[in-house]
Each structure stands twice: as C-alpha cells, then as structure tokens.
N, C-alpha and C positions, 0 to 999 in steps of 0.2 A: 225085828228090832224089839228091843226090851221096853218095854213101858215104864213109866215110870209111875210107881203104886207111891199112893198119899197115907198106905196104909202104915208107913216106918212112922215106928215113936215119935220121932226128930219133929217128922212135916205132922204129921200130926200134932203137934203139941202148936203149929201155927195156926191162925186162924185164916181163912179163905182171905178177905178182906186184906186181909196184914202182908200174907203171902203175892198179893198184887200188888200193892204197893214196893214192897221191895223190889218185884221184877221188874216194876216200871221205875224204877231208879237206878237198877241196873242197866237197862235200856239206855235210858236219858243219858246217866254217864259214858254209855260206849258211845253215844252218838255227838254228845259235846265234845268226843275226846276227838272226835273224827270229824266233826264241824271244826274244833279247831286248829285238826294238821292242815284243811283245807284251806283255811282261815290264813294261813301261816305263810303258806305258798305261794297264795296269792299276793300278799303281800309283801312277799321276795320280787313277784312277776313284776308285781308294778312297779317296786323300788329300784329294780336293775332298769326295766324301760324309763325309768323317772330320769336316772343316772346314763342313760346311754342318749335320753334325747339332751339333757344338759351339756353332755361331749359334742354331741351334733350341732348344736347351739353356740357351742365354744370353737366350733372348727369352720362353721359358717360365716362365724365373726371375723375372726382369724382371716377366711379365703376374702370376705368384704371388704377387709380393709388391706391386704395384696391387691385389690382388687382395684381398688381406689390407685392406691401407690401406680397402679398400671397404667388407671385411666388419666393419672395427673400427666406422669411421662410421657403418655399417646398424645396428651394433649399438648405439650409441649414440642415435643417430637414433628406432630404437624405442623403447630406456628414454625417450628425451625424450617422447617417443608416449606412452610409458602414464601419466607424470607427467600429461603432459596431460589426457588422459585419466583419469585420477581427479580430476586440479580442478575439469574441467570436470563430472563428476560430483559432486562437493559443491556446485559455483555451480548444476547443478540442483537437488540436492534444494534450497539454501535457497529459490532461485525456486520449488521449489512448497509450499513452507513457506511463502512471501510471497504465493502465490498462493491457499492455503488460507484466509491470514488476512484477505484483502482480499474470498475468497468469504462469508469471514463475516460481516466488517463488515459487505457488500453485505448479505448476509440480515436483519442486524442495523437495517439503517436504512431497508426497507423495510420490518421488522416494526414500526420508529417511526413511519415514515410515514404505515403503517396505522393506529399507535392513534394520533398526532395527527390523523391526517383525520377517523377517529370523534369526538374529542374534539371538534373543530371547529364536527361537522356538530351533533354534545351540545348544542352550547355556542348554537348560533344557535338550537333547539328553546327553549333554558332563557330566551332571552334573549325570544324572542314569547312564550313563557310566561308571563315577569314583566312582560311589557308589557301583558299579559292580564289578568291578576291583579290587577296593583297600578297598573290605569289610574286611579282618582280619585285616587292619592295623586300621581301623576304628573302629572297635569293640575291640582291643586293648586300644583306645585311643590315638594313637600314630598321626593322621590324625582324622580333623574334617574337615568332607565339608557341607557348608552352602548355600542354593540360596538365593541369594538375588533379589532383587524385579527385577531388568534387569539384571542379571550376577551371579556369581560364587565366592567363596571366599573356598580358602582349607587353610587352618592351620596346619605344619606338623611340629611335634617336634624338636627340636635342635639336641636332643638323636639320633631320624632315619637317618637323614642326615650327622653329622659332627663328629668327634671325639673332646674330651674338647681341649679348646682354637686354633682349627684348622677351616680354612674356605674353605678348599678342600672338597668335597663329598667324604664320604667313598661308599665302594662297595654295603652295602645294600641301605645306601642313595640315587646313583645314577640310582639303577634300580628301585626303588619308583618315582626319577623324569621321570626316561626314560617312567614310564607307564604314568604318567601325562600327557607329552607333545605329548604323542600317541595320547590321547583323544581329548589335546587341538587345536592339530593340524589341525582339522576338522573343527575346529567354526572359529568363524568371533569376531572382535572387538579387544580389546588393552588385554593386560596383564600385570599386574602390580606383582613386586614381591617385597615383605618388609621384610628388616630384620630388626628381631628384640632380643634385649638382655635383661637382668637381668640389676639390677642394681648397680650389684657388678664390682668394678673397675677393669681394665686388669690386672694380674699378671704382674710384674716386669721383667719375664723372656720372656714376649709378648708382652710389650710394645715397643717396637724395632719396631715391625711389624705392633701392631695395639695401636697406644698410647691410643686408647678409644674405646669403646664401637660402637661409632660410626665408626668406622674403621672398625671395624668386623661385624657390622652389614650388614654396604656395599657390603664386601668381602665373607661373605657367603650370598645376594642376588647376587653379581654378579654371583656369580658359577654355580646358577640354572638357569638363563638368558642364560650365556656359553652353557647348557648344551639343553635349548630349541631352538638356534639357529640352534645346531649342526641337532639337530632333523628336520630340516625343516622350522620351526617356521617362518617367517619373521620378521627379526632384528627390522622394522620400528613397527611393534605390540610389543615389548617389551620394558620392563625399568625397572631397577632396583634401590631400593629406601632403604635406609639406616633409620629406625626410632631409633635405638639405644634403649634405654630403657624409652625412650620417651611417649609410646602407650603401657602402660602392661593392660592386659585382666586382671589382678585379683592385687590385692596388693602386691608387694615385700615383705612380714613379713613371708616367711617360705621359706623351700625348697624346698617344692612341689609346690608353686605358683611361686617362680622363675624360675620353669620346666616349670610351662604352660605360663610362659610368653618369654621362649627364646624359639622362632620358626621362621618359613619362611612363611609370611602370600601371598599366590598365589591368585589374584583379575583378573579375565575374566571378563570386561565390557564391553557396546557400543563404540563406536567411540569416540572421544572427541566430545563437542558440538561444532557448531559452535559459532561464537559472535553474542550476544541478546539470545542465547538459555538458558534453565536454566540446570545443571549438575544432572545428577543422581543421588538420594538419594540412600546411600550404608544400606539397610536395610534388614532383610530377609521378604519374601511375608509372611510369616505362619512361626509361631515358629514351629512346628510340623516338618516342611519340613528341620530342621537342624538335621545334622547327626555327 
C-alpha cells in the first residue's frame, strides 16, 4: 500500500496540530451523521409501535364494549331463561295436578265398573231366580219377567195383587211380593216400582180416595215398596212411581188389553249415573230371554 508522505506542499503547508483537528471533525461529522440515521429509525420504530399499540387500544375498546352489548343480552337472555323456567314449572305442577286427577277418576271408574259388573252378574242370579220361583205364575201369564240389557223388569198383573178399585195387597198378592223381594233382596242397585192403570175413570164411589187414576196408581206402587222395606230391602234403593195410564203396553180398545195394562211394573237397575255419565238404556239383551 502507498503511504501517504506529509512530504506534499499541500500537507505541508498544515501544521500537525491543525491537521488533527480537521480530522477529528471529519470523524465527529461522519459519526453524527450516522448517530443520526440511527437516531432516526428509531424513532420511526417507536412511532409505528406508538401507532400500532394505539390501534390495539382502539380495537380492545371496540371488542369491550361488543363485549358488554353481549353480556347485557346474556343477561337478559337468562332472566328470560328463568321466567321460562318458572312457567314451565307451574304448567308442570298443574299437568300433574291433572294427571293426579285423571289417576283418580281412572281408579274411580273402574271401582264402578267393578260394582256394576257385580251388580249385573246379581241381577242375572235374581232374574233365574224369579223365573224359578215364580214359574206358575208366569206360565199363567199372570207375571212376565224380562232382562233387560243391565237389570230386571217383572210386570205383575193388577188381578194377582189387589182387589178392583183397592190399593191394599190381598193375600195372594202379598205372598207373590214377599217371594219377589226374597230374591231382590240379594242384588245390588235401585228398584223402581210403577203403577200403572187402564184408562177408565175412578168410580164415583172411589173418587174420595183416589180422584184419579193417578192416585191409585201411586197407592198400589206404594204398597209394594211398603211391603219390600218390611223385607229388608234398603228404603234408600227404592221408589215408588205413579204412571197412571200414562204408559199402556197395548191400546185401551178392549178389556183384555186394559188387563195387561193395569199392573205393577218392578225395575232392578244399576245405580243412578253420576253427572256426565249417560243413563241406562231400558231394553231387553235377546228377545228370547223374555219370559
């Protein structure tokens, strides 16, 4: 490498002293030039992280307060929740307050079920009973008994039971009720007893007593009601019911259909229904099965 000789005019003509100085100004300068690119950069560095944590800052805000917005509607969101959730808690209890009351009913109609099938199975015993019992009188004609679809129905002539225009039982009358209320006395359900007449007007000499039809009607059902209490019968299962000539089985135009329409119609049925139930249709199961 070439040296460089102090020996040129030029440097020569500087003095040593002088000569360092300038080179140490030359120095100083290169190096404040370059202190200050550094200078420079970094103050780009920090201004851009200054400006990027400010955006961060601005986006944080931002997502806080979506943030909020979210937690308001969560919160909201839940009360609606637990509203719900107690409603639906009362629409359960009354469902099983509804479902309690329908377990009852349920228990309730097959404990009917039960005593009407007893009653039933009673009632078809009572009815070969009387058909048992009271075969000559039936085979006479004098008694007709009928099943009917749940119960019983016996039809016993005016003739067997009363004496004309009287509503006392005679002697044979009363021992035809007494076998009756033998039989009935076994079964279960209501007993209805109907009297019924012709439709020929009271005699004048019995109108005192029974001005009509329907008087005497009454008066000889009440006698046989009288006469199944005495029997055992429970009062609360009877009733005596006056039709008068109201209900005739055949036309009033002779005198043998006014025979078969003055009688004492005896009805063995279920219980009464309760309310909403429908009532028993009074029909016979099988025509066959009428005697």
């Amino acid at each position: 490498m070439r040296r460089l000789h102090t020996s040129s005019p030029l440097l020569r003509k500087v003095p040593g002293s002088r000569w360092t100085a300038i080179l140490a100004g030359f120095v100083a300068t290169a190096m404040l030039a370059t202190v200050g690119c550094v200078a420079a950069s970094k103050h780009q560095q920090v201004f851009d992280q200054k400006t990027a944590a400010q955006g961060r800052i601005v986006f944080l805000e931002r997502s806080n307060a979506s943030l909020d917005e979210d937690r308001v509607r969560l919160v909201a969101r839940v009360d609606d929740l637990g509203a719900e959730n107690t409603a639906l808690k009362a629409d359960l209890g009354v469902l099983a307050g509804h479902r309690a009351e329908l377990e009852r009913e349920l228990r309730e109609s097959r404990d009917e079920l039960a005593a009407r099938s007893f009653e039933v199975e009673s009632l078809r015993g009572a009815y070969d009973s009387l058909v048992g019992d009271l075969e000559s009188e039936v085979a006479s004609g004098q008694i007709e008994i009928q099943r009917l679809r749940d119960g019983i129905e016996v039809n016993v002539s005016d003739r067997l039971l009363f004496d004309s225009g009287r509503a006392d039982l005679n002697p044979e009358g009363r021992a035809v009720i007494l076998r009756v209320a033998t039989q009935l006395a076994g079964t279960g359900g209501r007993i209805e007893v109907l009297g019924h007449t012709d439709d020929i007007a009271i005699r004048k000499s019995l109108s005192g007593r029974y001005p009509s039809n329907w008087e005497l009607g009454g008066a000889r059902a009440a006698a046989v009601v009288r006469v199944f209490e005495e029997e055992g019968i429970a009062p609360e299962r009877l009733s005596a019911v006056s039709r008068g000539s109201a209900a005739p089985r055949v036309p009033n135009d002779s005198a043998a259909s006014r025979a078969r329409n003055r009688r004492i119609e005896i009805r063995v049925l279920p219980e009464e229904p309760q309310a909403g139930e429908a009532s028993p249709r009074l029909e016979a199961a099988d025509p066959a099965e009428s005697t």
